[in-house]
PyMOL commands that place a pseudoatom at each C-alpha (Angstrom):
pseudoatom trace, name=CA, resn=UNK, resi=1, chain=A, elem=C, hetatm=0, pos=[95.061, 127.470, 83.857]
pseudoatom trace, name=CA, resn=UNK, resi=2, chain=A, elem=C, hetatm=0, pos=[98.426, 127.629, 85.774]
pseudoatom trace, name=CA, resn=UNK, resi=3, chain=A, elem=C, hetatm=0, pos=[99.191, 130.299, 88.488]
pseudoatom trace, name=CA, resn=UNK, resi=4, chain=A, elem=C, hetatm=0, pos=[103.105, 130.562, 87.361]
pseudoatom trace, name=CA, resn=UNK, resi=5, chain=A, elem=C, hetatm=0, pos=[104.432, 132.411, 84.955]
pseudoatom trace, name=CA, resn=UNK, resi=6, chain=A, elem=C, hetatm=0, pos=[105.276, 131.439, 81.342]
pseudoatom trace, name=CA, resn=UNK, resi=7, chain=A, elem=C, hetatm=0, pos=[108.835, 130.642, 81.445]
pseudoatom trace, name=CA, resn=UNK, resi=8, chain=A, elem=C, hetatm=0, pos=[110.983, 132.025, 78.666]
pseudoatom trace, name=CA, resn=UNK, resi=9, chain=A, elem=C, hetatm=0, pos=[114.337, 129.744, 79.445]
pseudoatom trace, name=CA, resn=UNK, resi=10, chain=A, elem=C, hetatm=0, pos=[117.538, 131.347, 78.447]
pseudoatom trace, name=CA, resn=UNK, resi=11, chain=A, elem=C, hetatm=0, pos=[121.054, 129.682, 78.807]
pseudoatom trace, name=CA, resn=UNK, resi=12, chain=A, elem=C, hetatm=0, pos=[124.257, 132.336, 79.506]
pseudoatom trace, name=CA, resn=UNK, resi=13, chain=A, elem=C, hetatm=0, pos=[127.576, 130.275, 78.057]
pseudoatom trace, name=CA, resn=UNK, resi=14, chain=A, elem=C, hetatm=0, pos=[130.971, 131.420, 77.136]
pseudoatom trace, name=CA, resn=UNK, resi=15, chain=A, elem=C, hetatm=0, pos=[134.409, 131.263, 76.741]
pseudoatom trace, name=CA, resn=UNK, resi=16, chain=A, elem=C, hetatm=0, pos=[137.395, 132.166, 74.852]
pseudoatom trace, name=CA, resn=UNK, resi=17, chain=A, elem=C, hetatm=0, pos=[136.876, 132.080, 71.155]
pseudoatom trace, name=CA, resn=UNK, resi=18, chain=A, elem=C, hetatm=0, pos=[139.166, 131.104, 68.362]
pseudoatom trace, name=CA, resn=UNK, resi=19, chain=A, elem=C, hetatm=0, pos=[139.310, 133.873, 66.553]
pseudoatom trace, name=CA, resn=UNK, resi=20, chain=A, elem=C, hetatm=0, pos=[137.210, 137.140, 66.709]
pseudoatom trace, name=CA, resn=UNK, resi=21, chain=A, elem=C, hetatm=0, pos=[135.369, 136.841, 63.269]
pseudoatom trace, name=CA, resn=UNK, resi=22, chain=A, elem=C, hetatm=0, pos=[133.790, 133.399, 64.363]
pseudoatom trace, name=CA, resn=UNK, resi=23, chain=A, elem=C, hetatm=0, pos=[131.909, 131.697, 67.462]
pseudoatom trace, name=CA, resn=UNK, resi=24, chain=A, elem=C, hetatm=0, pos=[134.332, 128.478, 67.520]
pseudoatom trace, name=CA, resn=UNK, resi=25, chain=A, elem=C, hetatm=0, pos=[135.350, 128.316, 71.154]
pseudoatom trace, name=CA, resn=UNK, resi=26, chain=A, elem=C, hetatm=0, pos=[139.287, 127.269, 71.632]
pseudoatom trace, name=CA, resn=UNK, resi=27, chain=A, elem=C, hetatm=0, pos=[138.259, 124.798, 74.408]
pseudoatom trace, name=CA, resn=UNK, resi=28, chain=A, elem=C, hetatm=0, pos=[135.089, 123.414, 75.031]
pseudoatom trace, name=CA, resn=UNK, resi=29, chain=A, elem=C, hetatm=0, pos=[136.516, 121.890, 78.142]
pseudoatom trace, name=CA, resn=UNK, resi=30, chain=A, elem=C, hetatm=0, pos=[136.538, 125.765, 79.417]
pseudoatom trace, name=CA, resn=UNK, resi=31, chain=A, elem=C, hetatm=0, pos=[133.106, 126.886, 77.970]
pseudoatom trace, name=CA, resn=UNK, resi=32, chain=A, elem=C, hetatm=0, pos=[131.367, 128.281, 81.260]
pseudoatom trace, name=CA, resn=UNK, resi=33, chain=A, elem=C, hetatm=0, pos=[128.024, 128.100, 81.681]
pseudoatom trace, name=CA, resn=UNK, resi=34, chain=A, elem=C, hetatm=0, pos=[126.662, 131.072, 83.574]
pseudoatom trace, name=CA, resn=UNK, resi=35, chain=A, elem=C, hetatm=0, pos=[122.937, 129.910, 84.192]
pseudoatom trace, name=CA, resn=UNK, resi=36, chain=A, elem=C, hetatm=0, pos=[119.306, 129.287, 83.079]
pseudoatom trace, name=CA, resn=UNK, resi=37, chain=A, elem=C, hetatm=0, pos=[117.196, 131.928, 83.373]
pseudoatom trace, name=CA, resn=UNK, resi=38, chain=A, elem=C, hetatm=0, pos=[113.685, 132.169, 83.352]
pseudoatom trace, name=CA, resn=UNK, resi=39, chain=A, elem=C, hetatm=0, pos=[113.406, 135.348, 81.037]
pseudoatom trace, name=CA, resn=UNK, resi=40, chain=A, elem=C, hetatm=0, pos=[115.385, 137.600, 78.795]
pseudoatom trace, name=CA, resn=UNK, resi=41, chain=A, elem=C, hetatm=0, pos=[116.155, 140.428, 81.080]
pseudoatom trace, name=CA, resn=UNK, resi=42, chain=A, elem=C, hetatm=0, pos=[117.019, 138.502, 83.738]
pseudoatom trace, name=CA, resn=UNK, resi=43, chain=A, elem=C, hetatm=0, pos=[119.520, 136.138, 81.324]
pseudoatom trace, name=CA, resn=UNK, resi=44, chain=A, elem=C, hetatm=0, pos=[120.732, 139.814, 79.873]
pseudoatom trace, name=CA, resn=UNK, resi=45, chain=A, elem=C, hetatm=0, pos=[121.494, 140.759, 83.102]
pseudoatom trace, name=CA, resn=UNK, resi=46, chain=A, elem=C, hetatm=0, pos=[124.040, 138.028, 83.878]
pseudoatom trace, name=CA, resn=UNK, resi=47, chain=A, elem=C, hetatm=0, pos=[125.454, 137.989, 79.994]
pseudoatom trace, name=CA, resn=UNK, resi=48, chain=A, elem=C, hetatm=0, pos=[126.376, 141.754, 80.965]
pseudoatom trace, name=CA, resn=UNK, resi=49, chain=A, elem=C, hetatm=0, pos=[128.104, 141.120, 84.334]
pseudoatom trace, name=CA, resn=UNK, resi=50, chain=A, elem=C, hetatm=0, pos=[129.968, 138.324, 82.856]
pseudoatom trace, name=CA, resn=UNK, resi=51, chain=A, elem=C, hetatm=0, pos=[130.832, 140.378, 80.114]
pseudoatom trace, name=CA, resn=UNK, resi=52, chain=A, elem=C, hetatm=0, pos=[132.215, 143.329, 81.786]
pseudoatom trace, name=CA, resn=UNK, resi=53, chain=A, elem=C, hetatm=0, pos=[134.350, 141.104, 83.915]
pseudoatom trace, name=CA, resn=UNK, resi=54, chain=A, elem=C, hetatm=0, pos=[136.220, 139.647, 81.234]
pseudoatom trace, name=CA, resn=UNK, resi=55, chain=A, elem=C, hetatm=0, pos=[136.471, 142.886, 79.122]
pseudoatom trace, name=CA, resn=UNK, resi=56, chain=A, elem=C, hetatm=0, pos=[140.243, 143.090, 78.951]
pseudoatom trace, name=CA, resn=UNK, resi=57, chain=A, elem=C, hetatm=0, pos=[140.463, 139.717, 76.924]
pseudoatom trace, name=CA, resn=UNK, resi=58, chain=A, elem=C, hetatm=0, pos=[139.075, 140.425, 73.631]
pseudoatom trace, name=CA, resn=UNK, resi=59, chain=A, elem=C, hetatm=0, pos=[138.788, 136.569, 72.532]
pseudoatom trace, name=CA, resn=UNK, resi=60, chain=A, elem=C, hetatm=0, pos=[136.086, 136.058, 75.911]
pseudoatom trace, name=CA, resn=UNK, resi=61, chain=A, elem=C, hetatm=0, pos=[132.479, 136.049, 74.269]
pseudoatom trace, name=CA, resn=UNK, resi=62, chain=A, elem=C, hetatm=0, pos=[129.346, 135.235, 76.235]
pseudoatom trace, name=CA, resn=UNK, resi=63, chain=A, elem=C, hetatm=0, pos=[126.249, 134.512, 74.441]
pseudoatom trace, name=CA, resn=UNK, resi=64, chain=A, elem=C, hetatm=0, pos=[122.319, 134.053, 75.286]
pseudoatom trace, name=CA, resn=UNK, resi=65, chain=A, elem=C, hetatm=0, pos=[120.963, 131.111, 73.964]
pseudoatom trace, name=CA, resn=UNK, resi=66, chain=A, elem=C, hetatm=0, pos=[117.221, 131.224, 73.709]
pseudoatom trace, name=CA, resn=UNK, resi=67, chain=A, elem=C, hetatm=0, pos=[116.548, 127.852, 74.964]
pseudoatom trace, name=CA, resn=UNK, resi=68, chain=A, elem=C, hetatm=0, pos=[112.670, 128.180, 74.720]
pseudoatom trace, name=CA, resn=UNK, resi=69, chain=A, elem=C, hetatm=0, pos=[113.196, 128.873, 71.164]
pseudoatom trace, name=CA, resn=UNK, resi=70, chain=A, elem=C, hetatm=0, pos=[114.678, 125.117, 71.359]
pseudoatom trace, name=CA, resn=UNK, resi=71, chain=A, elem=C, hetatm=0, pos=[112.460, 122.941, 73.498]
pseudoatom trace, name=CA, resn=UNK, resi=72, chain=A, elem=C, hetatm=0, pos=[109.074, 124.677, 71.542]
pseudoatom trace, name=CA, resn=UNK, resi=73, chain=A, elem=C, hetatm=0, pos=[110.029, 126.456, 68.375]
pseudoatom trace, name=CA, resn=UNK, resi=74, chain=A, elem=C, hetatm=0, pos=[106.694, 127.100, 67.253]
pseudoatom trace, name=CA, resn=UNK, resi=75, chain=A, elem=C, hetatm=0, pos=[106.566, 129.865, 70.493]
pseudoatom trace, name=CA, resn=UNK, resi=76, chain=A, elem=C, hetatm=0, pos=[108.905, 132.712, 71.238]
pseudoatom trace, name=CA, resn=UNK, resi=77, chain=A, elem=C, hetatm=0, pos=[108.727, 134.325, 68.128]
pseudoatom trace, name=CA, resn=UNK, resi=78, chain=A, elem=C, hetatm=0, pos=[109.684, 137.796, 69.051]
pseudoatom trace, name=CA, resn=UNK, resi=79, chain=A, elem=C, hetatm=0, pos=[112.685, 138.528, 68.326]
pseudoatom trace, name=CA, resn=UNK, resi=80, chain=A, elem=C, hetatm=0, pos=[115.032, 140.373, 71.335]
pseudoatom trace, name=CA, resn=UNK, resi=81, chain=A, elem=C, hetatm=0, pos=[118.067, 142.785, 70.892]
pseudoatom trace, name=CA, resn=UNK, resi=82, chain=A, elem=C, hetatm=0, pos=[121.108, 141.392, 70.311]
pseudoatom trace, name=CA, resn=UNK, resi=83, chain=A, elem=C, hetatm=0, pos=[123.666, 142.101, 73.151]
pseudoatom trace, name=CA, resn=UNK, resi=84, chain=A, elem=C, hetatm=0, pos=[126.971, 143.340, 71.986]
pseudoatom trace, name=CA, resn=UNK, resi=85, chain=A, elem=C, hetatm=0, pos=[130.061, 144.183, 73.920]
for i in range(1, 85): cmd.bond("trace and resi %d" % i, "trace and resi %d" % (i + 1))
show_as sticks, trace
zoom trace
């Protein structure tokens, strides 16, 4: 039995989208990744900071991918709140 943790990896991206009824970013070239982060809260945390500093372009959009979802789908079921803007 391990002493760590489970790690919930979450990845922070974003970037300016194409239009506002679609997640198509303009240029992938500029997508920014924020971070990994071991859990949701602390990958919520850094979505909202990110967020609030690019609230006077309404095309900016950061998301929360839930990476752990990706590398074992069978875990991480529940599902978290959706951050909005």
């Amino acid at each position: 039995m391990s002493d760590h943790p489970q790690q919930l990896l979450h990845l922070v991206i974003g970037g300016e989208l194409t239009d506002l009824d679609n997640n198509t970013f303009k240029d992938l070239d500029k997508v920014e990744v924020v971070g990994v982060y071991p859990n949701y809260a602390t990958a919520f945390a850094a979505w909202k900071a990110k967020a609030q500093q690019t609230v006077d372009n309404a095309h900016m959009r950061f998301f929360i991918v839930h990476l752990h979802r990706l590398l074992d789908p069978g875990t991480g079921t529940h599902i978290d709140a959706k951050p909005t803007r």
